[in-house]
VOGU-3710 file (C-alpha; in Angstrom, 3 decimals, decimal comma):
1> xxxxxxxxxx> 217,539/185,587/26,861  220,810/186,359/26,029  224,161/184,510/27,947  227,674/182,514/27,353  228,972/179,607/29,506  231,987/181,053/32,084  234,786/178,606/31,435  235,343/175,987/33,669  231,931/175,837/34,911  228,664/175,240/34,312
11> xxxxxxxxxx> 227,836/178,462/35,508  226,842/181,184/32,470  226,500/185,153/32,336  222,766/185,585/31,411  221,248/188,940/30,436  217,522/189,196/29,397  215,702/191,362/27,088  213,935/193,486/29,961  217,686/193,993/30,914  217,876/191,781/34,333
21> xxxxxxxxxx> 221,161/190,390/34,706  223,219/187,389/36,745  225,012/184,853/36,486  223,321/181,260/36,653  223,692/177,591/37,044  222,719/175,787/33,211  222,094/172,605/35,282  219,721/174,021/37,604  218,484/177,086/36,812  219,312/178,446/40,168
31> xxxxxxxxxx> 220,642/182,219/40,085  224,118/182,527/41,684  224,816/186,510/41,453  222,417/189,102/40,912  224,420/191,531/38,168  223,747/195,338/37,539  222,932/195,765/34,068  223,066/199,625/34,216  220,918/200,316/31,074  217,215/199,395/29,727
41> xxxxxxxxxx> 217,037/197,905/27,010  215,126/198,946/23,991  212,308/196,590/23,132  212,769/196,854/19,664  216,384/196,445/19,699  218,141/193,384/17,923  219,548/190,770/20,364  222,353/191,170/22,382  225,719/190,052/22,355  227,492/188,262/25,580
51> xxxxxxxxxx> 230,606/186,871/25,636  232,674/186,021/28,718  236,853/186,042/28,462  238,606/182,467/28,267  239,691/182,439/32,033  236,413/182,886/33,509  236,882/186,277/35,071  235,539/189,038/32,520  232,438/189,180/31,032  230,623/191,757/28,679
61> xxxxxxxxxx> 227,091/192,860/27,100  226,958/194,920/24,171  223,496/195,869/23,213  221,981/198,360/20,227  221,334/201,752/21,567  218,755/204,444/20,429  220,043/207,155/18,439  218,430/210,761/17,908  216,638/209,838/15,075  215,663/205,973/16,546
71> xxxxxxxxxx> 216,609/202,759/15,347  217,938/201,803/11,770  216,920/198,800/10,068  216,417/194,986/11,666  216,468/196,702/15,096  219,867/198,072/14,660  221,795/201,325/15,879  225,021/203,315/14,695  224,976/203,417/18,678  225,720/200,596/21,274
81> xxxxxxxxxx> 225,488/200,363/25,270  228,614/198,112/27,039  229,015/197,214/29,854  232,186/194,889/31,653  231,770/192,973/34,725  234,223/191,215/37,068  232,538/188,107/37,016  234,245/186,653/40,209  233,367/189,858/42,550  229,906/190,518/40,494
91> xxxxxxxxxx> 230,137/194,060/39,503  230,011/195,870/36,399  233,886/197,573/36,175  233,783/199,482/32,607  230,062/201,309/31,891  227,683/201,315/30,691  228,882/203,686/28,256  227,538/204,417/25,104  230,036/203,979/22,242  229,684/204,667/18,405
101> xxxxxxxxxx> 229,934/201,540/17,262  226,888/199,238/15,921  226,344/195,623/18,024  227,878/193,257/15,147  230,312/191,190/16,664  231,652/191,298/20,076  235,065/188,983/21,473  236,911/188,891/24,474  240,484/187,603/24,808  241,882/184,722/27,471
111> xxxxxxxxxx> 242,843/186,777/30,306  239,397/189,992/29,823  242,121/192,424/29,121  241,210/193,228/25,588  237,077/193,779/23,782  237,126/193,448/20,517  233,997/194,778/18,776  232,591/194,670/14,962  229,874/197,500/13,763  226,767/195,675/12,483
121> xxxxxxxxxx> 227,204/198,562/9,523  230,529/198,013/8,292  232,573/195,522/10,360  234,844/198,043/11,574  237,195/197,154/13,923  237,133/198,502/17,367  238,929/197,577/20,584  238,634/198,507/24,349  241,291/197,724/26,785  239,882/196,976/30,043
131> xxxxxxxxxx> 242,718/198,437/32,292  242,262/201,727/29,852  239,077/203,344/29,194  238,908/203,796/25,541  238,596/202,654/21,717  240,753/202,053/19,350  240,626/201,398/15,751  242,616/199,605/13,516  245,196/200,855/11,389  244,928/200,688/7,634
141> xxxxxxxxxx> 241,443/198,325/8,133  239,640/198,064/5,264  235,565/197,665/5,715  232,878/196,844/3,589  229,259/197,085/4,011  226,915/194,445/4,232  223,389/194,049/2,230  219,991/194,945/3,898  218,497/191,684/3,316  221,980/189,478/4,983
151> xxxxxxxxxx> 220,836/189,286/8,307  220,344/186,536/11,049  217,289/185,679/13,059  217,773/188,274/16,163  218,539/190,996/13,276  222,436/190,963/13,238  223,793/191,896/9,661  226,851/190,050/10,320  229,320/192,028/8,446  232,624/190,556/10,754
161> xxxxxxxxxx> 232,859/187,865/12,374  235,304/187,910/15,759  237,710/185,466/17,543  240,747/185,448/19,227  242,916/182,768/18,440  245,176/180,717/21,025  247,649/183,103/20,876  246,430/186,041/21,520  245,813/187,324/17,806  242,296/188,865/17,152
171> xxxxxxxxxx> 240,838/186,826/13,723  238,262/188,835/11,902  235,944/187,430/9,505  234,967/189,729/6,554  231,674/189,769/4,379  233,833/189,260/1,362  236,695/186,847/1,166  239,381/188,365/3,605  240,716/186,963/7,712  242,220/189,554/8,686
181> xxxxxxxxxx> 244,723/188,578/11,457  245,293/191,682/14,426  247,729/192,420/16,636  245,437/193,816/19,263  248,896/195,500/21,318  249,402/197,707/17,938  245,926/197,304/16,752  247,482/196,489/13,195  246,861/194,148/11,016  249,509/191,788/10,379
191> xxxxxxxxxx> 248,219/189,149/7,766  245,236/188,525/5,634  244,297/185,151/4,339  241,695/185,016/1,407  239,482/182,512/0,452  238,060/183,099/-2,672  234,294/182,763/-3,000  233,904/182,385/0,516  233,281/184,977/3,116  233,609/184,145/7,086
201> xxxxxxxxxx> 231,583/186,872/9,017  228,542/184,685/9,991  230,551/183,070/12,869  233,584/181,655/14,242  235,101/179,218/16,607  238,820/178,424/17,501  239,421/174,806/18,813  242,565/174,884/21,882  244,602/173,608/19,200  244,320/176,807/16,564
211> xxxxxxxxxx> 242,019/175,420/14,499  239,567/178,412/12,948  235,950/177,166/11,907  233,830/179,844/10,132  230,653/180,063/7,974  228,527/183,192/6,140  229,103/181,828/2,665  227,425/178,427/0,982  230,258/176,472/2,652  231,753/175,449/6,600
221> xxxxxxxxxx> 235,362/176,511/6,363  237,709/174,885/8,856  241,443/177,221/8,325  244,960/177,448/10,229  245,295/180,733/10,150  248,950/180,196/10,760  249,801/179,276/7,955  246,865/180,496/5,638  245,655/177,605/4,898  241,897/175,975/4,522
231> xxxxxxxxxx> 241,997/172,301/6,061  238,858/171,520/4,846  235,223/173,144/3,067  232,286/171,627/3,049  229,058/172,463/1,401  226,094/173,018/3,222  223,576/172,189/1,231  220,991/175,676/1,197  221,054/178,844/0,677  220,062/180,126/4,676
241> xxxxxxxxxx> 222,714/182,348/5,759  221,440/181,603/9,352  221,694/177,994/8,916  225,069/178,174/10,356  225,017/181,337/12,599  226,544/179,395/16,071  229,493/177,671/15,947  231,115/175,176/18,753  233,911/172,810/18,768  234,445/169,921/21,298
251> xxxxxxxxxx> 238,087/169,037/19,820  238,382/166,345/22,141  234,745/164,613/20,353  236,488/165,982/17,191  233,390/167,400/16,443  231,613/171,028/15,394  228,451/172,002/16,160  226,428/174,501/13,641  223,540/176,218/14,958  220,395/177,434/12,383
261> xxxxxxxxxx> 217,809/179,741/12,277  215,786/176,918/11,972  216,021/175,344/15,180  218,628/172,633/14,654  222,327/171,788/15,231  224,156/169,725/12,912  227,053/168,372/13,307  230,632/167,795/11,132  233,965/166,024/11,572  236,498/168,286/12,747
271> xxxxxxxxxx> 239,027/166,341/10,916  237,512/166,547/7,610  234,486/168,636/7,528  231,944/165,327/6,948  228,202/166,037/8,273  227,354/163,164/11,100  223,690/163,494/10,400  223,292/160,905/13,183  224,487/163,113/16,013  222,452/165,971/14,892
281> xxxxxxxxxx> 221,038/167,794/18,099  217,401/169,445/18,240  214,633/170,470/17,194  214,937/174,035/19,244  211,875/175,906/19,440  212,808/178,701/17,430  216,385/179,424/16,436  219,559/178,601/17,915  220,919/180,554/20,496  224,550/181,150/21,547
291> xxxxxxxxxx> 226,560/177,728/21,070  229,456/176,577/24,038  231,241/173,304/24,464  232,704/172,601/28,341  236,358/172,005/28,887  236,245/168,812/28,504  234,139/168,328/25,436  231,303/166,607/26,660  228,325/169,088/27,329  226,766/171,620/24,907
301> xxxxxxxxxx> 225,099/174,122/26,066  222,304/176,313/23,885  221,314/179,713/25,716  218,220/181,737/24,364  217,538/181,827/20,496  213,864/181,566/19,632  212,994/181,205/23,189  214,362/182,132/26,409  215,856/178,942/27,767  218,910/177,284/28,533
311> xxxxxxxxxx> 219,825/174,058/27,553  222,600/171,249/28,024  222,929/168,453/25,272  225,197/165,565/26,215  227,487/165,259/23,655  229,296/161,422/24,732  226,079/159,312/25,172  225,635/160,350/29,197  222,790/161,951/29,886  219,733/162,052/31,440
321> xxxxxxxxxx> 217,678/158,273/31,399  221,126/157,422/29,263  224,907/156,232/29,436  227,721/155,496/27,313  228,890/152,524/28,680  231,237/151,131/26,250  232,669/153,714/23,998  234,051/152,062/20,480  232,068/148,818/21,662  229,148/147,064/19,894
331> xxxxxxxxxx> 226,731/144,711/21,647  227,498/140,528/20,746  224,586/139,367/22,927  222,258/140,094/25,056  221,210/140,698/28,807  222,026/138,165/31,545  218,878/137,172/33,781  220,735/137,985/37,430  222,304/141,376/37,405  222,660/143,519/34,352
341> xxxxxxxxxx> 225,709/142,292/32,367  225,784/142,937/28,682  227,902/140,887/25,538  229,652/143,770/23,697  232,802/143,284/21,406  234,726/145,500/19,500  233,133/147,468/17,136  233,132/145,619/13,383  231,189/144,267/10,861  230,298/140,547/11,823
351> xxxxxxxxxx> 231,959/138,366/9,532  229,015/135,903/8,001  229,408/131,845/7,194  226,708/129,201/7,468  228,703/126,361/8,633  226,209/124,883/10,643  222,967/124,810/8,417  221,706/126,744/5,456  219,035/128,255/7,238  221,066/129,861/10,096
361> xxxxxxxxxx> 224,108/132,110/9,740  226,665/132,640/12,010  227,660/136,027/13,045  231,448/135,769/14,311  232,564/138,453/16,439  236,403/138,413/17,843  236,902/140,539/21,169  233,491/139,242/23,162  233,277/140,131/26,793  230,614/140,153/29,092
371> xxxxxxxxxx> 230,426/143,947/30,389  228,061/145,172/34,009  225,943/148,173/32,508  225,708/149,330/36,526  229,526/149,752/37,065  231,032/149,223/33,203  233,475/146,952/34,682  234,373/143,541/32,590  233,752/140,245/33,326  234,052/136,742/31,343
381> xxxxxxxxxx> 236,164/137,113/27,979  235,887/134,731/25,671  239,637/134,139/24,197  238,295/133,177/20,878  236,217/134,403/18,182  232,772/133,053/19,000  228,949/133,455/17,209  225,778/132,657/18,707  226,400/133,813/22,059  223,724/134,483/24,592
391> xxxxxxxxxx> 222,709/133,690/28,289  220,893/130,965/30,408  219,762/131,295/34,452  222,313/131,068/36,858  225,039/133,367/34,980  225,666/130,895/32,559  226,965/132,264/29,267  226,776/129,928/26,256  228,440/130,380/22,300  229,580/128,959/19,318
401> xxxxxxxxxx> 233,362/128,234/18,440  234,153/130,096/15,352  237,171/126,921/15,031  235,300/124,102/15,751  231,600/125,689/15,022  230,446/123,692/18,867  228,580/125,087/21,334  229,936/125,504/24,737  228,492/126,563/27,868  230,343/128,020/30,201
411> xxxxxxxxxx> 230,351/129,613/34,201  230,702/133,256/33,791  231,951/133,984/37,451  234,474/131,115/37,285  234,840/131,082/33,752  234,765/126,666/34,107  233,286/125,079/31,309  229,766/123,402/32,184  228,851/120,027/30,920  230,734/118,850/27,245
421> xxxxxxxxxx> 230,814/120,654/23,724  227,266/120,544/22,178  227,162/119,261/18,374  224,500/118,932/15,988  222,748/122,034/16,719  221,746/124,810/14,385  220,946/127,553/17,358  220,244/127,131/21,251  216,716/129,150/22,678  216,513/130,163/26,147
431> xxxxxxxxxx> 213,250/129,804/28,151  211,528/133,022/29,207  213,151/133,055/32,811  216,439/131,380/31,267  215,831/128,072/33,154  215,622/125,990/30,173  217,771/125,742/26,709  216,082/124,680/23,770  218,007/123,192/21,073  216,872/123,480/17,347
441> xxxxxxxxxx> 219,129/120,410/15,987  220,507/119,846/12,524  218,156/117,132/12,273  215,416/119,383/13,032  214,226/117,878/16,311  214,480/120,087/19,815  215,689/119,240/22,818  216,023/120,972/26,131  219,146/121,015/27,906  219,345/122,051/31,855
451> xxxxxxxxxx> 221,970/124,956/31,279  223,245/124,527/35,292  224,863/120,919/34,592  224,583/120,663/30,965  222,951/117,475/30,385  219,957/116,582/27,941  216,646/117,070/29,935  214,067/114,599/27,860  213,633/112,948/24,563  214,038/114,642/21,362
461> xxxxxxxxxx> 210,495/116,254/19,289  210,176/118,517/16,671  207,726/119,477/13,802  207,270/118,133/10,406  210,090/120,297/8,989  213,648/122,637/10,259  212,589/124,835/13,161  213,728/128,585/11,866  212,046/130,730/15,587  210,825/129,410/19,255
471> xxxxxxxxxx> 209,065/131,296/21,618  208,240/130,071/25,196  205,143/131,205/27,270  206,037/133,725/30,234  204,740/131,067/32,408  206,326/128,260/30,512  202,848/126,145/29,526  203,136/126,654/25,381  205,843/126,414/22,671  205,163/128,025/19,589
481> xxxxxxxxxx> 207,606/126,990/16,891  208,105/128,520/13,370  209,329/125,979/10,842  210,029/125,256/7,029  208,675/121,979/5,366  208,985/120,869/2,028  205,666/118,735/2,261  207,579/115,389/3,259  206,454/113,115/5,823  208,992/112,672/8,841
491> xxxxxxxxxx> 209,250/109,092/10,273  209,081/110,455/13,932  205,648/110,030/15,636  206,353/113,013/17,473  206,762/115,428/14,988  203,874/117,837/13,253  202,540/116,751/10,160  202,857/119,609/8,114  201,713/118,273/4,398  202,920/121,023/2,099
501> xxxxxxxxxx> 205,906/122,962/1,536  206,325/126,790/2,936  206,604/128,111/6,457  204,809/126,594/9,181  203,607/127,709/12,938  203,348/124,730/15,362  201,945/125,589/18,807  202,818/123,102/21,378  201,985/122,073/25,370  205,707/122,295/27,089
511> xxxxxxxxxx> 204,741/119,998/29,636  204,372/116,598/26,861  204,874/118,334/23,366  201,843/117,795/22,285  201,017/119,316/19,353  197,856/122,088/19,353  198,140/123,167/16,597  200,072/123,592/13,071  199,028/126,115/10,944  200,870/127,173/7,398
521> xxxxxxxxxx> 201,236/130,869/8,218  204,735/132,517/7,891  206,478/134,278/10,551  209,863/135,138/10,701  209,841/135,771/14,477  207,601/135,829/17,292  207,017/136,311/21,006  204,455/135,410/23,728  202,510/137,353/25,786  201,314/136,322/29,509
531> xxxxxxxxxx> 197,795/136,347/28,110  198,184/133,289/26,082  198,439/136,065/22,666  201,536/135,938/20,483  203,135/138,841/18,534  204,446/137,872/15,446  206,260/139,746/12,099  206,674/138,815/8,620  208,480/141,167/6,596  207,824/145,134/7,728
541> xxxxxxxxxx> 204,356/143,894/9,084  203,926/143,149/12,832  200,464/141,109/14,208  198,795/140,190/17,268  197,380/136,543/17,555  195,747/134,388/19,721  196,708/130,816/20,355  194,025/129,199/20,909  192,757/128,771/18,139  195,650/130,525/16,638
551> xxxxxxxxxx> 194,061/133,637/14,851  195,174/136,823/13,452  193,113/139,479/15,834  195,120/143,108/15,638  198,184/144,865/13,963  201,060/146,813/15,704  202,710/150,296/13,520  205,861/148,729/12,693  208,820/151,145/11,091  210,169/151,345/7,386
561> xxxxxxxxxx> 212,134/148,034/7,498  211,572/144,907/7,854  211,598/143,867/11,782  213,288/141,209/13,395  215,346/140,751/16,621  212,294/141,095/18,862  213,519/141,206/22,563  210,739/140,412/25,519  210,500/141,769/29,478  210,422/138,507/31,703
571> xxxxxxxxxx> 206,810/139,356/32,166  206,088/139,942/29,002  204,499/143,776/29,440  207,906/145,857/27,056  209,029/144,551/23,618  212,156/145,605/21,780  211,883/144,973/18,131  214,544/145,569/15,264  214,356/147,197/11,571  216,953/146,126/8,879
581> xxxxxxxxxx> 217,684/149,775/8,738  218,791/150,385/12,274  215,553/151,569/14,302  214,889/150,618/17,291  211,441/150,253/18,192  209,559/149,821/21,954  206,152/148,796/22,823  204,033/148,293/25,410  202,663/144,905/24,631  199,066/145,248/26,905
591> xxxxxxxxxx> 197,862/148,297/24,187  200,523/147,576/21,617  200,986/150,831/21,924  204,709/151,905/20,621  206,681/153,680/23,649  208,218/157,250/21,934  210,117/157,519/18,911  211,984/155,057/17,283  216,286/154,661/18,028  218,478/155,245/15,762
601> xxxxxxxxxx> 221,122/152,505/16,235  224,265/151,717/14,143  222,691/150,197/11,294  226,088/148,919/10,701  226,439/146,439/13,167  224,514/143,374/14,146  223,012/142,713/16,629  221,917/146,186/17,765  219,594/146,202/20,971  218,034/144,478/23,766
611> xxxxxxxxxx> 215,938/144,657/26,461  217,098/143,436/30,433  214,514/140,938/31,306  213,324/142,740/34,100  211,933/145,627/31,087  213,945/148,246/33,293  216,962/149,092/31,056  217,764/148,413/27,340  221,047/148,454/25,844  221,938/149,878/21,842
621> xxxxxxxxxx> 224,543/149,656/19,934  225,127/153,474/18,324  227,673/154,817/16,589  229,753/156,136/20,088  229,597/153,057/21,288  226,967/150,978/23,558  224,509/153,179/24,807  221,807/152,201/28,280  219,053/153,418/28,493  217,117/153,616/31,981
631> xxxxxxxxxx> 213,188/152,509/31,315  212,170/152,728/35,139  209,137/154,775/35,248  209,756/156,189/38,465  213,023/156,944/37,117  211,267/158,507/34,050  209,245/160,816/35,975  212,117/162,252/37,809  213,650/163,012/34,347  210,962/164,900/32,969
641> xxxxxxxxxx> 210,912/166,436/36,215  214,539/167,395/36,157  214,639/168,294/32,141  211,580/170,497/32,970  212,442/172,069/36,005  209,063/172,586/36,951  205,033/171,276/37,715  202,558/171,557/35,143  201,112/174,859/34,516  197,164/175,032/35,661
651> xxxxxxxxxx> 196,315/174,870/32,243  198,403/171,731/31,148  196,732/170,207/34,203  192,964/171,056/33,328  194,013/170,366/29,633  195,133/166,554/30,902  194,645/165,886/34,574  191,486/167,958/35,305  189,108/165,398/35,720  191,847/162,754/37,833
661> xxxxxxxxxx> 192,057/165,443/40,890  192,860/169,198/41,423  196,148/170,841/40,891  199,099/169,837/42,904  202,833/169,770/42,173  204,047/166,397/40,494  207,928/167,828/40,491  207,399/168,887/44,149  208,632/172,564/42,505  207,062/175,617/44,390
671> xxx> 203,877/176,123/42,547  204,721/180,088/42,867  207,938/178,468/40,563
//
């Protein structure tokens, strides 16, 4: 499959190698026009080039031709087929006609009124006016040929590269160090810029703004032709002349996108030629195909390559089971329990003090407002720099003054402050259903504090040493508390005895805070499940325990860092945990089973994800910004469904579902589809 997005649309001219062709929907699949090739192609033909004109209107397919003594080498022909089509009335207007020019390059200007066209040989020149039958070549052009073994996956030598620039001037590419700039009305050439060492006729793209990007050599070249001059190079790191053999540019991302041989696009800065390795799009199953950006920078699409598929990449964190709701944002807390509103800030590195106690640190963030993931809108803003922030039941939202280092709850509809300014405490812990505050004090006793009014709820308890983690039951029977002692006794009868120094995990009823249990095993955080088990981590390791007694009975695949940050479903069934070098990892708790691949986050920025208590959405913070993304399983299904486009093949089916029931459609796709 061979094909190039029509401007404007997400339509695309698609021609495939038995030589049907039409013009399609990328999003669906669906077939709008039924074109008339004219010609069969040869089987063992290199691909073929299709290229549509910058206004949408003209499109053409050049393809190698047999000659009287068959193909030359890689699939390749001194002879070509083209054919032009009016892509608005769906008809072929110029050919086919058989020209003697090789398939090398092939370009269209903005308005379809001029074909430019590279031999695969030589990189001559030729060009064919659409209003006048006929080539022409260029005056004074001066060609060189290209080695046997310089050639691209689908067999193109790649002696010239084509584009037109903004303007209306035809840029060629040569295999040495030469962009030529035509004139395509005299068909002269009327500059050449040279970059030594570095020849440009792999590929090329031209941003709306005049800005050339080319490759062929050991370097990306970004150029203003204008003035003959290189903006930027940049060294890509192999010796694969098809590791760069499709080019796009979304100028309004500021980004290029390099297509490979190999099956992946990378991306660089359009401003300065840096590699975002972070962004990087793929793995393609087989090599890159033809490379567009849509008008408005935000879609790239991939057609054919190593397969024959089309493809659409979101390109500004939409996309399907995703969304970019905060570009330029970081997250500052985490879900609320009613709704689905988010903390985000601005995005910048936390600044770090522990003002409160040595064993906590406070992460100040300026900027903090409480976002709605559904609709993006903003609600509370806090109109001071603030740490600690996170929220109770009842759409309470709670932080630390980064002036006065108190806690303050607050109403995040009404923004009125709820109940006084809470002192002495190192960090407040919400409940699983956000009904109850627990606060770890200085003095290392907890309390719980009723976030709807604000008051104390109880007498103070604690364990025999600072509480560092708490974790509440789903169902709100058992505390289990992680805490440092240095082997002293504590006065209070209510306290654990812990009787030598280290970390400690206290297990605890919630009705009377009785103690169960205290146990001297280390655990930097921890969560529990519905079943009475905990998950806990210490380092880059992640367990499963029971409580009762508290023992050690399974181990979950963790990542390469150490994990942290763990975030829990209301019912306890997803977890979200955290690596120090910015994975994101999800589980299934039941099988402790991880769910996909890990994130990539912004390993920048802290904190980076959480889960919505209801386990149907989890928010990221990524380099674009704050990303959602949608963990409904119905909603999951209809995305494979959709990225698919159709049922499971009779074989996938016997190969998974065969013994579950008999074939039937899953997508509700035609099974003739």
């Amino acid at each position: 499959m061979f094909g190039n997005l029509i401007p404007g649309t997400q339509d695309a001219l698609i021609v495939t190698a038995p030589g049907d062709a039409s013009i399609r929907d990328t999003g669906t699949g669906e077939m709008r026009e039924v074109l008339e090739l004219g010609f069969e192609p040869d089987p063992d033909a290199a691909d073929m080039l299709v290229e549509v004109s910058g206004d949408g209107r003209i499109g053409a397919v050049l393809s190698p031709a047999l000659t009287s003594g068959g193909l030359r080498r890689l699939g390749q022909s001194t002879r070509s087929n083209l054919v032009v089509f009016d892509l608005e009335r769906a008809e072929p207007i110029w050919g086919p006609t058989r020209i003697n020019v090789g398939s090398g390059a092939l370009a269209i200007n903005e308005d379809g009124s001029i074909i430019a066209l590279a031999d695969v040989f030589d990189g001559a020149v030729s060009l064919v006016s659409t209003n006048v039958p006929g080539l022409r070549g260029i005056t004074n052009e001066t060609v060189n040929s290209v080695p046997t073994s310089s050639s691209d996956e689908g067999g193109h030598s790649r002696t010239s590269s084509l584009a037109f620039d903004p303007s209306g001037r035809l840029l060629v590419g040569r295999f040495d160090d030469r962009v030529d700039i035509i004139d395509p009305e005299s068909a002269t050439i009327s500059a050449t810029m040279r970059i030594p060492g570095q020849p440009v006729n792999a590929a090329m793209a031209v941003s709306n703004s005049g800005i050339v990007v080319g490759s062929g050599g050991p370097d990306l070249i970004a150029m203003e032709p204008e003035g003959r001059r290189v903006r930027w190079s940049t060294d890509l790191g192999g010796t694969d002349r098809g590791q760069c053999s499709r080019l796009a540019i979304s100028e309004p991302r500021q980004r290029v996108y390099c297509g490979s041989a190999s099956g992946r696009v990378t991306v660089f800065d359009l401003a300065d030629g840096a590699p975002v390795p972070a962004e990087e799009i793929g793995p393609f199953y087989g090599a890159v195909g033809n490379l567009d950006v849509d008008a408005d920078g935000s879609i790239l699409t991939a057609i054919g390559g190593g397969q024959p598929t089309i493809s659409r990449w979101q390109l500004d964190g939409v996309g399907v089971g995703r969304r970019l709701i905060a570009p330029g944002q970081m997250l500052a807390g985490p879900y609320s329990y009613e709704g689905s509103f988010v903390v985000t800030a601005p995005q910048a590195e936390p600044r770090i003090e522990s003002r409160v106690s040595p064993l906590f640190t406070e992460q100040i963030i300026e900027g903090v407002v409480a976002m709605n993931t559904e609709t993006g809108e903003a609600g509370y803003r806090f109109d001071e720099a603030v740490s600690d922030v996170g929220w109770a039941r009842d759409r309470r939202l709670y932080a630390r003054s980064a002036e006065d280092t108190l806690l303050r709850i607050v109403a995040a509809d009404t923004g009125d402050p709820v109940g006084e300014p809470i002192w002495g405490v190192s960090v407040l812990v919400p409940s699983s259903a956000g009904t109850t505050l627990f606060a770890l004090r200085d003095d290392g006793l907890i309390r719980e504090l009723d976030p709807r009014t604000g008051r104390w709820a109880g007498d103070p308890w604690g364990t025999q040493g600072i509480p560092t983690w708490l974790s509440v039951a789903p169902d709100g029977d058992t505390i289990v508390v992680s805490h440092w002692s240095d082997g002293s006794p504590r006065e209070n009868e209510d306290a654990s005895a812990s009787d030598q120094e280290g970390t400690w995990l206290a297990i605890f009823d919630a009705e009377d805070h009785r103690l169960r249990s205290d146990d001297p095993i280390a655990l930097d955080a921890h969560v529990m499940l519905d079943d009475g088990e905990l998950i806990g981590v210490q380092g880059t390791g992640m367990g499963r325990y029971t409580t009762d007694p508290l023992v050690r009975i399974g181990t979950l695949s963790g990542g390469t860092g150490n994990l942290g940050n763990p975030s829990l479903s209301r019912d306890a069934s997803t977890l979200l945990m955290l690596t120090d070098n910015g994975n994101a990892l999800l589980y299934d708790t039941g099988s402790g089973v991880r769910i996909g691949e890990p994130f990539d986050t912004d390993s920048r920025l802290l904190p980076r994800g959480y889960l919505r208590p209801d386990g149907l959405e989890m928010a990221l913070s990524m380099p674009e910004g704050v990303v959602v993304w949608d963990l409904d399983p119905d909603h999951q299904f209809e995305h494979v469904c959709r990225i698919a486009g159709r049922d499971l093949t009779d074989n996938e089916w016997r190969t998974y579902l065969g013994e579950l029931a008999d074939w039937h459609s899953t997508c509700g796709f035609d099974p003739a589809g």
